[in-house]
C-alpha positions as CSV (number, residue, x, y, z in Angstrom):
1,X,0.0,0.0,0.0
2,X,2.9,2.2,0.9
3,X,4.2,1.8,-2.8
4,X,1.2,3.1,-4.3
5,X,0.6,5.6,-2.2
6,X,4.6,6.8,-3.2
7,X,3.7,6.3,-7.1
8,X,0.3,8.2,-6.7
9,X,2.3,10.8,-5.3
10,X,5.2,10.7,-7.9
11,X,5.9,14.0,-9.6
12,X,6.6,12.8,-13.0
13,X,3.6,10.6,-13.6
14,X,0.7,12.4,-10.7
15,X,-2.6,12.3,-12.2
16,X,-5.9,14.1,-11.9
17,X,-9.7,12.8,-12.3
18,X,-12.4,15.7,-12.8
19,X,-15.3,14.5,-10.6
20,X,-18.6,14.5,-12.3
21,X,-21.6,16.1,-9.8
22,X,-23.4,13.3,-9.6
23,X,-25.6,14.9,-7.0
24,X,-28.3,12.7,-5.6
25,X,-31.8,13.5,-6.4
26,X,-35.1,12.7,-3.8
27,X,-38.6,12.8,-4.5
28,X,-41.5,15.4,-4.4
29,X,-42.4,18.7,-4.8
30,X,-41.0,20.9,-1.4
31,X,-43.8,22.0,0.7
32,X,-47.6,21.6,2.0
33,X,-48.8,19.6,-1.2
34,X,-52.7,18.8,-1.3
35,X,-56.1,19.8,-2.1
36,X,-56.9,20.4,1.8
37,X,-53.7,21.4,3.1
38,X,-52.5,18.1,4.0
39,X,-48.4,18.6,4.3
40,X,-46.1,15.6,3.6
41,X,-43.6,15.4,7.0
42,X,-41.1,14.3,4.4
43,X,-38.6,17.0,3.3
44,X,-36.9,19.6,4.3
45,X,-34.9,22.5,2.8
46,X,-31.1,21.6,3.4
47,X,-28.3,24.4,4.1
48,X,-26.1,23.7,0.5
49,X,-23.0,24.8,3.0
50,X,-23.6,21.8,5.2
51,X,-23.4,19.7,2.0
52,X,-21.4,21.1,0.1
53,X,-19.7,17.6,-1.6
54,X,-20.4,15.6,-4.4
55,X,-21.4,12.2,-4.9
56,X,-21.4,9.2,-7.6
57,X,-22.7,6.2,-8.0
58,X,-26.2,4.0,-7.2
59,X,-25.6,0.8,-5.3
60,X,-25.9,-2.5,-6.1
61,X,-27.2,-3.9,-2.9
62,X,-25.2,-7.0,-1.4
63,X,-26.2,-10.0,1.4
64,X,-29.4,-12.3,1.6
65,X,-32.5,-10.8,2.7
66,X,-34.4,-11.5,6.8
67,X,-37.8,-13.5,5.5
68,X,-38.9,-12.7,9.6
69,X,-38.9,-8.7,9.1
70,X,-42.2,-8.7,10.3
71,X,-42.5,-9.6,13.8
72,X,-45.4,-11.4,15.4
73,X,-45.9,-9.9,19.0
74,X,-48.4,-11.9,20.2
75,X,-47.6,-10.8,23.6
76,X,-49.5,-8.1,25.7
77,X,-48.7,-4.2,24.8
78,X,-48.9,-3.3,28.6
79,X,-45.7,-5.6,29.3
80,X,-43.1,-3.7,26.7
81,X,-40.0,-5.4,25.8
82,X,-38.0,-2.2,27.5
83,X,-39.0,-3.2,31.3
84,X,-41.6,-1.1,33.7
85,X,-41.7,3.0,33.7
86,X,-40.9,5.7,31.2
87,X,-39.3,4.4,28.4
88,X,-38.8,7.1,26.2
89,X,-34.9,7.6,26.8
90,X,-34.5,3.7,26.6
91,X,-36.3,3.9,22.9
92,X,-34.2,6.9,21.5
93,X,-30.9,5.4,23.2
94,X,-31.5,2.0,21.2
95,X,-32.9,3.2,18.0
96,X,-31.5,6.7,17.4
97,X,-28.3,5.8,15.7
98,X,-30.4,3.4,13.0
99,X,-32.7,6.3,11.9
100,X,-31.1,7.7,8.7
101,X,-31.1,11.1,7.4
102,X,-32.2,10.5,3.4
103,X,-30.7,13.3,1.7
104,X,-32.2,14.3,-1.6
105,X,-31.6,16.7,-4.7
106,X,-34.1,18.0,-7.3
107,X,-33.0,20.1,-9.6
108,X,-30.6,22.7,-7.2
109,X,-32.1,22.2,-3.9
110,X,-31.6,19.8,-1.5
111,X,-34.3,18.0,0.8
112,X,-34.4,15.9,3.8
113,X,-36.4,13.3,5.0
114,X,-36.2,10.3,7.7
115,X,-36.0,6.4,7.0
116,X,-35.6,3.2,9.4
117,X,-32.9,0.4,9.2
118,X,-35.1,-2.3,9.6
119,X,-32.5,-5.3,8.2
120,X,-29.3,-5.9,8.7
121,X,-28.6,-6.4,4.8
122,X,-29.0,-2.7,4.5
123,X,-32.9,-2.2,3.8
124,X,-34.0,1.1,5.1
125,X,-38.1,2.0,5.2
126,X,-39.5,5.6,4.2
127,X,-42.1,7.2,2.7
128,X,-42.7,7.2,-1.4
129,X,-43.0,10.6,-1.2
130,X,-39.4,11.0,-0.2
131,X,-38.4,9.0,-3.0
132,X,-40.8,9.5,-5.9
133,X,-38.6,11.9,-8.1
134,X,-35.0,10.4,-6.8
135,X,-32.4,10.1,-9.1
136,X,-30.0,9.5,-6.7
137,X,-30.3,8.9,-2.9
138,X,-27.5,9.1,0.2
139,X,-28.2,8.0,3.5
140,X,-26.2,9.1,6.8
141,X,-26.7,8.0,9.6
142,X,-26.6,9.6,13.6
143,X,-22.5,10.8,13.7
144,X,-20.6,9.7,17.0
145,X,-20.7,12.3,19.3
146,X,-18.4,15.0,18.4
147,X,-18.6,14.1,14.5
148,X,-20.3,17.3,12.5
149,X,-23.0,16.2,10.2
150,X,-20.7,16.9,7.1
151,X,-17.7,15.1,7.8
152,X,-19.9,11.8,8.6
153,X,-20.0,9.2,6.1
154,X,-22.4,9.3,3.5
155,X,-24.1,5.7,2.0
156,X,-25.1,5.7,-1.5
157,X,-29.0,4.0,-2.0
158,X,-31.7,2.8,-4.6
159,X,-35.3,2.4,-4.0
160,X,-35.6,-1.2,-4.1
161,X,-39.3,-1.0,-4.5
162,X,-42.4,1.3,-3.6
163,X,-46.0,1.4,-3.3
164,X,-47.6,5.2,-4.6
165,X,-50.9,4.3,-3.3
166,X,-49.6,3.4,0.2
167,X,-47.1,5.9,0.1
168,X,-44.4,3.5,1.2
169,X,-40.8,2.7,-0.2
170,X,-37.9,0.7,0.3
171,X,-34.3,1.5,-0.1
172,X,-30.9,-0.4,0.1
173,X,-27.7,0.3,0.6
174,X,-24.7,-2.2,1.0
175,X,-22.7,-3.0,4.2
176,X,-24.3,-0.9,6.9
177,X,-22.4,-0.1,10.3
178,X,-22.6,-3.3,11.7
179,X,-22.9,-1.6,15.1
180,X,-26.5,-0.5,14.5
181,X,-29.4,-2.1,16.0
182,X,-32.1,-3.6,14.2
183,X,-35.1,-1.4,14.4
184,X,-37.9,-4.2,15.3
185,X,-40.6,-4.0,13.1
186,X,-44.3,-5.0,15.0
187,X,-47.6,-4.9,14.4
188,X,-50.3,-2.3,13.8
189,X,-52.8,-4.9,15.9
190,X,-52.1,-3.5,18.8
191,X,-52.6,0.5,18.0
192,X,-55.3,1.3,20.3
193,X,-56.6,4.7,20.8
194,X,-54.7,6.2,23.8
195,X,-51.7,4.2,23.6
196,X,-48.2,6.0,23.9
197,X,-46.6,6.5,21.1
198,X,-42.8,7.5,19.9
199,X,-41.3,9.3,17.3
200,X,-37.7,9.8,15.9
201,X,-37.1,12.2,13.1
202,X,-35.4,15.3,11.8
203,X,-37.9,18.0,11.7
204,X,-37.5,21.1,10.1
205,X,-33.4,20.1,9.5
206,X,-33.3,19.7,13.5
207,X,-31.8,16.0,12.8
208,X,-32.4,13.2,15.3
209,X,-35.3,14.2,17.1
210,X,-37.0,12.9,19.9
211,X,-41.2,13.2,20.7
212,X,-44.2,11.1,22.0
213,X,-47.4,11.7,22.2
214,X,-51.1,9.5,22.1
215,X,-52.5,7.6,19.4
216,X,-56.1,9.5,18.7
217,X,-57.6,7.4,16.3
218,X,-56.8,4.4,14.0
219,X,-58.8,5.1,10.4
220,X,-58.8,2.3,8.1
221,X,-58.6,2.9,4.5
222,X,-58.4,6.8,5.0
223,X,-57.7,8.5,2.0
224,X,-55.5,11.5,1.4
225,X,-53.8,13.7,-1.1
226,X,-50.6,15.2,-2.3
227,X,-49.9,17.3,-5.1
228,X,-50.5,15.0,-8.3
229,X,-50.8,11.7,-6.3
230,X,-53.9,10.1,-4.2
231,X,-53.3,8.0,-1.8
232,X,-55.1,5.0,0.4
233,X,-54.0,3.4,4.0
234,X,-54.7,2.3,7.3
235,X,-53.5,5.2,9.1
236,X,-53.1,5.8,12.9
237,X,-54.2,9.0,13.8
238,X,-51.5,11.1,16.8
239,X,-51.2,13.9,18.1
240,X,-47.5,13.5,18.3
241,X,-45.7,16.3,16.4
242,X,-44.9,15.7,12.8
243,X,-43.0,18.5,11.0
244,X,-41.4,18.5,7.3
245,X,-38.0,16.2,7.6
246,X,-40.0,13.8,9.7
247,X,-41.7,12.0,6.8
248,X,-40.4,8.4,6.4
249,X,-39.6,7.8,9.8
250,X,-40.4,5.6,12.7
251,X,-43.5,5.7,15.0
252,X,-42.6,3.1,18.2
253,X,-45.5,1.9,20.7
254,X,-44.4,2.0,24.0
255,X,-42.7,-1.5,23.5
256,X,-40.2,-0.1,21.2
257,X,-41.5,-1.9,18.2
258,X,-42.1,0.4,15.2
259,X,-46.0,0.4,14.7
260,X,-46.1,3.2,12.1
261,X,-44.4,5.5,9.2
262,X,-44.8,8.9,9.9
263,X,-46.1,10.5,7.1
264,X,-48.0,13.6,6.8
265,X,-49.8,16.4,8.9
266,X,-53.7,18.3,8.2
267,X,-52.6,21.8,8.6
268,X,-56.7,22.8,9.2
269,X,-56.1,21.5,12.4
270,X,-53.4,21.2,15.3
271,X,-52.2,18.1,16.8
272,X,-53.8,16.2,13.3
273,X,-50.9,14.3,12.2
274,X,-50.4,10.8,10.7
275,X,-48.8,7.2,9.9
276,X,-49.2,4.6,7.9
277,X,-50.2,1.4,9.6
278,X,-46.4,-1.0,9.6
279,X,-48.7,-3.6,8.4
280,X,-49.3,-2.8,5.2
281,X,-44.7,-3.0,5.1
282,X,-45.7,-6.3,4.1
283,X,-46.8,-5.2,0.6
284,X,-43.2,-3.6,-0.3
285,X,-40.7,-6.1,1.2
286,X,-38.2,-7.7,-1.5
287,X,-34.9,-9.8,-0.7
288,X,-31.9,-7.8,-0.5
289,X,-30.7,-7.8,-3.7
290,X,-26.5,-9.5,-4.6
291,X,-23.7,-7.7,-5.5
292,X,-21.9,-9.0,-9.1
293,X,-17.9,-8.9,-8.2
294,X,-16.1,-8.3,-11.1
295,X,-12.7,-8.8,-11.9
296,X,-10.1,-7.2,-11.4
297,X,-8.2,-4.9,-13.8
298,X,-5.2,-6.9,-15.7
299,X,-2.5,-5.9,-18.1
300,X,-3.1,-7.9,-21.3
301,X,-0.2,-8.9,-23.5
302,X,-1.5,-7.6,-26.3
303,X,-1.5,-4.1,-24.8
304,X,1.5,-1.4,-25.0
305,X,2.8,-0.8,-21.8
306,X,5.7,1.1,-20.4
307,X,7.3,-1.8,-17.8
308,X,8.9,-0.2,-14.5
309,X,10.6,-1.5,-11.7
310,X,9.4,1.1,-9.0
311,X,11.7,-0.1,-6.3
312,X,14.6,-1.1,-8.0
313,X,14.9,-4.6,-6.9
314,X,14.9,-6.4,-10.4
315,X,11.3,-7.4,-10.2
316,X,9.2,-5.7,-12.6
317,X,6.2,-4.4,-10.5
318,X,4.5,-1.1,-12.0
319,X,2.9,-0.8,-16.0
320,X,2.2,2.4,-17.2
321,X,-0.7,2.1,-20.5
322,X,-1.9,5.0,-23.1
323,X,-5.8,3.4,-22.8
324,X,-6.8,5.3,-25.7
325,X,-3.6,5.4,-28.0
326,X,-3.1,9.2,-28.0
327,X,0.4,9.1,-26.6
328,X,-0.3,9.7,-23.1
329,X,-0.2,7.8,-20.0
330,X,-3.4,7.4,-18.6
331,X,-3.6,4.6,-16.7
332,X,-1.3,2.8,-14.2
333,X,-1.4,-0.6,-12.8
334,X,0.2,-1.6,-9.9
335,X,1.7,-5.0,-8.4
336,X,2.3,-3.7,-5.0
337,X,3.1,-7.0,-3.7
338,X,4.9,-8.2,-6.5
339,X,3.1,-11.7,-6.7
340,X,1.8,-11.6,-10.3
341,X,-1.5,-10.0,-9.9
342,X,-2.6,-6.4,-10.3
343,X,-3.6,-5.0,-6.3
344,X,-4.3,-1.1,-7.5
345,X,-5.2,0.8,-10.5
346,X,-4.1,4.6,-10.9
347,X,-6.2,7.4,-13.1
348,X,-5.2,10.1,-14.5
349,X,-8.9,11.1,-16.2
350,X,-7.9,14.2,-17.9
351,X,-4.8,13.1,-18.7
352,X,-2.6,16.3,-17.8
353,X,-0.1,14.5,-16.0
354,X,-1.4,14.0,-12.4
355,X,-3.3,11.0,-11.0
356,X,-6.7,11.7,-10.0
357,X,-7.9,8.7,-8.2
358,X,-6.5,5.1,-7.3
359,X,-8.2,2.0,-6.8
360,X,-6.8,-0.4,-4.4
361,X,-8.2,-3.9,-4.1
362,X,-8.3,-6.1,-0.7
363,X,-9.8,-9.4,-2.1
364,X,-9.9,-10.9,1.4
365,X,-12.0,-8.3,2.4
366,X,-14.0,-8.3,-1.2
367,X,-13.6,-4.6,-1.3
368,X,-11.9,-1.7,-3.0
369,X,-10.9,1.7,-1.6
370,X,-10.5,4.3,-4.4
371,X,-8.4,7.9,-3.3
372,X,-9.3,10.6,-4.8
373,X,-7.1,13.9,-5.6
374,X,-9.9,16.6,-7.0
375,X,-7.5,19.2,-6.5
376,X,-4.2,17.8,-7.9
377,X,-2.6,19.3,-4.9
378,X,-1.1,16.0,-4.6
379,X,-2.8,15.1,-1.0
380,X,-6.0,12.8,-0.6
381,X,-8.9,14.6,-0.4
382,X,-12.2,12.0,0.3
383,X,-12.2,8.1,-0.1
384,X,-14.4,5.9,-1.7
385,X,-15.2,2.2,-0.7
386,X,-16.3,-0.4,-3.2
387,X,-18.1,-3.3,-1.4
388,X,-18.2,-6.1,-3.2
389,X,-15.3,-4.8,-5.9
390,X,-18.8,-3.9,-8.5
391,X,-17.4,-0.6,-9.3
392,X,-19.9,1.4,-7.2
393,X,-18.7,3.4,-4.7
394,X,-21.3,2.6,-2.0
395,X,-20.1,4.4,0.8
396,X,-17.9,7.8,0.9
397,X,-15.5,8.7,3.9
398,X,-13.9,12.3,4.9
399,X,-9.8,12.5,5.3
């Protein structure tokens, strides 16, 4: 590793890779969207300073999907799974760090909204609204305490599927932090009116939020509506605040089970606020979908190469290649540990000399970290990991 990082640095041969703005793109229109002022909880305008990076690359999601998502709690509500008295610390201690802030971009603003890890292959639950005009999605989730918001990691995601009419949508993303809890999916059975209820959310770009309130009224089959879209649902009905940001995320009972999606708010009245029934989940759950590894990069005999010997100890361990015969060096493949096979790849995309980015593969580890140089300053400015070795950069880390 120490060898590549020398050549990437080398003076002679540094490259430089322009990166596109891949910005990622979220769904809906911003704002209080419907016929009788019904306003989606879902998304938030984001300060462009706070996020002020760009990003590449959708996901192709990795590991086997859970089958048992959808718990059966047969047992009685009153006993909770937390143990006797208030839980509402216990609930956001547990759960906080798997609520994920789903960042969005349409056209040049930025959005917000909330969405629940609920398997451990990466499937996080939200609203379709959040989702519905996504190009592009990234995920964070809650930083370590003294982490800012910008310099936290950032996971690349796809809608695995959706439902418009239930306003309900899945996402993936590979390799989660395998720290994070599970948030335990239960069932809408046992939503009775005056229960205590839970939410987590980030309302209003006031990220990781904590309220409770009552549930006021399950409605089956209540109808609502957005701007251009209709929509139909068992719904609990709770007066536990639901402000734009919120949409997409959890609703617990007082078991710490998730019994609800928080969705959207009636802005005739106060305290009106809603979420969709987690039994109608069931509808939108798919398996987790595999990762194709491909192969690594390899010098071909057939190709013109420039052969080097990087530390001078007779073994032939660097190949410099012109990849689209123009006369020059492009492209640099490296033998770091001089066994025969090809361990890192070196860019220069606009070919003026500089390296722009690196790949490095760790086949144990079925992953590649990429480097990346945006400035040609000839320091490492963000780093890219490659689970699975697909060519997606899946999750993006700060220097």
């Amino acid at each position: 590793m120490k060898k590549i990082l020398v050549i990437f640095y080398c003076f002679f041969l540094f490259t430089n890779f322009s990166i596109a703005d891949t910005s990622f793109d979220t769904r809906g229109k911003p704002g209080a969207v419907k016929s009788k002022k019904i306003k989606k909880s879902s998304r938030f305008n984001i300060n462009k300073q706070m996020l002020n990076t760009n990003y590449q690359n959708e996901i192709v999601s990795a590991q086997l999907f859970n089958k048992k998502i959808i718990e059966k709690d047969e047992k009685n509500q009153t006993r909770g799974l937390l143990g006797g008295g208030d839980r509402s610390s216990e609930i956001y201690k547990n759960y906080s760090p798997s609520i994920a802030l789903i960042m969005s971009k349409e056209g040049d603003k930025w959005y917000d909204g909330t969405g629940s890890l609920i398997d451990k292959c990466g499937l996080i639950l939200t609203n379709w609204h959040v989702v519905e005009n996504a190009d592009k999605v990234n995920i964070i989730f809650k930083p370590k305490a003294g982490v800012e918001l910008k310099d936290a990691p950032y996971y690349n995601a796809k809608v695995l599927s959706s439902n418009k009419n239930l306003d309900l949508a899945l996402l993936q993303i590979s390799n989660p932090p395998k720290n994070l809890k599970i948030i335990p999916v239960g069932t809408s059975k046992f939503a009775n009116v005056g229960s205590k209820v839970h939410a987590i959310g980030h309302p209003n770009g006031l990220y990781w939020s904590y309220t409770q309130g009552y549930i006021s009224q399950v409605r089956k089959k209540f109808k609502w509506k957005y701007e251009g879209s209709k929509h139909t649902a068992d719904v609990i009905q709770t007066q536990t605040p639901i402000n734009p940001g919120n949409s997409g995320g959890p609703l617990f009972d007082d078991n710490g089970k998730m019994v609800g999606v928080n969705s959207f708010g009636d802005t005739d009245g106060q305290n009106l606020n809603f979420a969709i029934a987690i039994d109608h989940v069931k509808k939108i759950l798919k398996p987790c979908q595999k990762s194709k590894v491909s192969k690594p990069n390899v010098v071909q005999k057939k190709d013109k190469y420039i052969e080097h010997d990087h530390n001078k100890n007779g073994v032939i361990d660097t190949w410099y290649y012109d990849s689209d015969n123009n006369g020059k060096i492009d492209t640099a493949y490296v033998d770091d540990d001089e066994n025969g096979e090809i361990e890192a790849v070196l860019i220069d995309d606009n070919e003026n000399g500089k390296w722009d980015y690196s790949y490095f593969d760790d086949k144990e580890k079925n992953l590649s970290t990429i480097y990346f140089d945006t400035d040609e300053d000839g320091k490492i400015d963000k780093i890219g990991i490659d689970y699975g070795i697909d060519g997606t950069i899946d999750k993006w880390e700060k220097v």
